[in-house]
N, C-alpha and C positions, 0 to 999 in steps of 0.2 A: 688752371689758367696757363695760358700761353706765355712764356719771358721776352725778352727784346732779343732772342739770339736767333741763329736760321739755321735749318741742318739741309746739307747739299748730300743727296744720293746721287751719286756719279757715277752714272751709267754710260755717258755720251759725252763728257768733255764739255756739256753746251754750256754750263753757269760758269765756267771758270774762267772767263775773258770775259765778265760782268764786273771788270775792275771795281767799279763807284758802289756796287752793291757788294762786296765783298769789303770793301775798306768800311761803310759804311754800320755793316751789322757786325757781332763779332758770330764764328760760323764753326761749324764742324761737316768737315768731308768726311762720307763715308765712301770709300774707295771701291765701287763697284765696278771697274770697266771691263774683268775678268768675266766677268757674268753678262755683261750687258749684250753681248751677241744674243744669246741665251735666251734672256728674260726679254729681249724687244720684243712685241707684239704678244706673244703668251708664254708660260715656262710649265711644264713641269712641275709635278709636286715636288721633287726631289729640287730642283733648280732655284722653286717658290719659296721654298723651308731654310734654304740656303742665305736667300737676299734675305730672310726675315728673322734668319738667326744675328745674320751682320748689322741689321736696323737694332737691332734689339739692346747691344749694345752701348747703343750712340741715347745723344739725350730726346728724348722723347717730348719734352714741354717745349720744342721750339716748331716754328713753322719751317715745313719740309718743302724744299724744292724737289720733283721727281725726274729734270729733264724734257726730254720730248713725249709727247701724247702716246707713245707707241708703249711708254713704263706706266699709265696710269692704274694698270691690275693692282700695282706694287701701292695703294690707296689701303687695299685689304688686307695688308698686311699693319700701315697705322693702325687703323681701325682695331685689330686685334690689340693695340698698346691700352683700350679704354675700359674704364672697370664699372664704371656704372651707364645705366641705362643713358643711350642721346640720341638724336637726331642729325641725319645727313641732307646735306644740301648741296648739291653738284653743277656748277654752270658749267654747261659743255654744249658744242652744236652738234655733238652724239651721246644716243643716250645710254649706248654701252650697258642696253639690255636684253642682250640674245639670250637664248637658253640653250644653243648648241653647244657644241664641246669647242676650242678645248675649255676646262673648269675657270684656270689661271691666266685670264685673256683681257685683253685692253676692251673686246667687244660687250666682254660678258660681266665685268666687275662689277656693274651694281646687282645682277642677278646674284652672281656670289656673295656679294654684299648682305643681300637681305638676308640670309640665313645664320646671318648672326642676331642673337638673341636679343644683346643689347640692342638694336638697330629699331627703333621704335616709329620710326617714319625717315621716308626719302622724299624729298624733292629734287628733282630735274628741272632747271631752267634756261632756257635761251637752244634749248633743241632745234634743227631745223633742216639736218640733213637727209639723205635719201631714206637715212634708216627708222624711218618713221615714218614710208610711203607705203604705197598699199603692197608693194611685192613681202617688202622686209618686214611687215608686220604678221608676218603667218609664224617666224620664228622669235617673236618679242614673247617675255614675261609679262602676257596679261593679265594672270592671275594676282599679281605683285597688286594691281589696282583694285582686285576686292579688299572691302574693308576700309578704302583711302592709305592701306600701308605707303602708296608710292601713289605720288601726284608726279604729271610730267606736263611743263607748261613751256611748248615752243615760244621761241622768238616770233616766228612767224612761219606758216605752213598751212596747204592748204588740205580738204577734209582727205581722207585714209578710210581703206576698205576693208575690213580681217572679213576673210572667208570661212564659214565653219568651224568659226573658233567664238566661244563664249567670250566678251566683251563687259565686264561687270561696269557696273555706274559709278561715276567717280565724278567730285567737285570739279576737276580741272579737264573735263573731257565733255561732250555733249552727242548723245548716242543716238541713230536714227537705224532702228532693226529690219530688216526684212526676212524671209522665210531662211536661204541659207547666205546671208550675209551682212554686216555692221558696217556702216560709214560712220567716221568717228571726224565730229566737229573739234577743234582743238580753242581750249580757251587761251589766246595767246597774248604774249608780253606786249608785242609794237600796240603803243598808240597809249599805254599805261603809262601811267606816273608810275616809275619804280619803286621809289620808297614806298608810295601807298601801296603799290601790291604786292610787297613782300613785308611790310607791314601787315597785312593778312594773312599774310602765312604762318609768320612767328606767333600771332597770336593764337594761332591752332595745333602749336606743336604740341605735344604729349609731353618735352621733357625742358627743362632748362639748358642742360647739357647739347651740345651742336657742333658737329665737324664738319667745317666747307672744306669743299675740296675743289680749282678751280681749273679747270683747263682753256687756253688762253685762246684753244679755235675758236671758242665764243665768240670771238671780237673781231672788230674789222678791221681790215689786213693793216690799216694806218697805226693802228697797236700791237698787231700781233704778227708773227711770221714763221708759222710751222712746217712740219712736213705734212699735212693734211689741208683738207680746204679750209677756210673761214667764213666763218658767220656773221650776222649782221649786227653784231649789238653794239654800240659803243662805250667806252672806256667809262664815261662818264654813269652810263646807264649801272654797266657791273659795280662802281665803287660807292654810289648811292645806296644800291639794297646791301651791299656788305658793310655798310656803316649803320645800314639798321639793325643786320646781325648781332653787329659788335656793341650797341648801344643797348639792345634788349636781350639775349643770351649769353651764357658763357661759353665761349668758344674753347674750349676743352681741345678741336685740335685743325690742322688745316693745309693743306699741300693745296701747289701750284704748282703745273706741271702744263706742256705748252710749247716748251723753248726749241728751236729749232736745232736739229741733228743730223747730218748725213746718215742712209738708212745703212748702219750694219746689221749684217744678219745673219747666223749661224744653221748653218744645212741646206744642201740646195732643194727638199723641197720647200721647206719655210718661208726661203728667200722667193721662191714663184708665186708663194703664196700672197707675200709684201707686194711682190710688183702685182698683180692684181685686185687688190685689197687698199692699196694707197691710190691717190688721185695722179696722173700719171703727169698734170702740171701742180706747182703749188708757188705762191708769190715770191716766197723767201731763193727760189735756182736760181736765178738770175743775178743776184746781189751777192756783195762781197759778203766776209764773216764778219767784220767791223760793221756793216750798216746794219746787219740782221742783230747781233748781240745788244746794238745801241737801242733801237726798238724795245726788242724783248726786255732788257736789263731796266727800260723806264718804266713798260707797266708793270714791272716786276716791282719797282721800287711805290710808285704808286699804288698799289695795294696792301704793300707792308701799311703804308702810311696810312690807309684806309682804317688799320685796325687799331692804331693809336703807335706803332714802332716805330 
């Protein structure tokens, strides 16, 4: 079980002007900003082993903040802190499940995800970005969906093509074949009562045990302000199904991660790769650092409170 305390990996400075949320919980920084050029967007084994030596350290039963969306690899590394078998559950408006390189990547985490043994089922919800269109699904972990290992149930999006790629059948997808191509119906969140349908979910999980992990693009830019785009779900909708989490699983563990950061980034080709890779608007440039931390630091505190802290 989870304690009332919150652990900040600080890679980006972004939680530490979260004054009300730091007075609020009592907290431990773990001083990453040495690394954090490094590890934004993806690191290195040698880079990966490094933040996950420095985590390792710190206390493990609290709920982790990871900074901006661009750290959320560094989820794989929690997840290594859990010793019996559980269950993931990821609100993100990406589903950060490529299969290209590199391994240690914000794109690709839940793909490295699954290959932990413990990791007995993922859910993805509130998906809805391009990476889930028909270009980007030729390089998606399809195979993750035989068996229902991995359900991914968008916010809202419309149907998806994979070309010459086997498409296995899964609860949360609806499949229409042809000779060399799959259109893939998405069974999506808009227009659910939240609770009830993630009330479905928990009651299909394999394990008691459940790490959310929540990245705050989900939500509509009124709650959230990243450096990537956002999605449509609102605040109300995410703190419903994690009050079902918390009310019927043991949340064994949980990062939010989300928070807005100016991009630093280490190597110039890395950094061509950021300006390509990131949305070349996003809602949070225009605003001061006080209006965006005020934002962020509520749904932040708002979710704490979701789970009873």
């Amino acid at each position: 079980m989870l304690n009332n305390s919150i652990r900040i990996l600080d890679f980006d400075d972004s939680l530490l002007n979260q004054k009300n949320l730091l007075i609020k919980y009592p907290h431990q920084i773990v001083d990453l900003k040495d690394l954090g050029p490094l590890a934004r967007l993806w690191a290195n084994r040698k880079i990966f082993n490094q933040v996950k030596e420095r985590i390792g350290r710190s206390n493990k039963n609290s709920v982790t903040f990871l900074g901006s969306g661009d750290f959320h690899h560094v989820t794989n590394a929690l997840l290594s802190e859990l010793t019996r078998p559980f269950s993931l559950i990821v609100f993100d408006f990406h589903p950060d499940w490529d299969t290209l390189p590199p391994r240690f990547g914000c794109g690709s985490w839940v793909t490295e995800a699954l290959k932990n043994k413990l990791l007995k089922k993922c859910i993805l919800v509130g998906t809805g970005s391009d990476d889930i269109s028909t270009g980007s699904m030729q390089t998606a972990n399809l195979d993750a969906l035989c068996d229902g290992r991995l359900e991914i149930y968008p916010y809202s999006h419309g149907p998806s093509r994979v070309f010459l790629r086997h498409v296995p059948n899964n609860l949360s997808l609806r499949l229409k074949r042809t000779f060399l191509s799959c259109q893939i119906e998405w069974n999506e969140l808009k227009g659910k009562n939240p609770a009830d349908f993630m009330q479905s979910i928990v009651k299909r999980l394999p394990t008691q045990d459940v790490h959310v992990s929540v990245d705050k693009d989900c939500l509509k830019e009124a709650h959230s302000l990243t450096n990537w785009e956002e999605g449509p779900m609102s605040l109300s909708e995410l703190l419903s199904m994690i009050r079902v989490i918390k009310d019927n699983l043991n949340l064994a563990g949980m990062d939010i991660t989300g928070d807005y950061s100016p991009i630093n980034i280490s190597g110039r080709f890395k950094a061509l790769l950021s300006r390509l890779d990131h949305p070349k608007e996003v809602s949070a440039q225009n605003l001061d650092p006080a209006s965006i931390a005020q934002i962020n630091e509520s749904t932040n505190l708002s979710i704490l409170e979701s789970i009873g802290l």
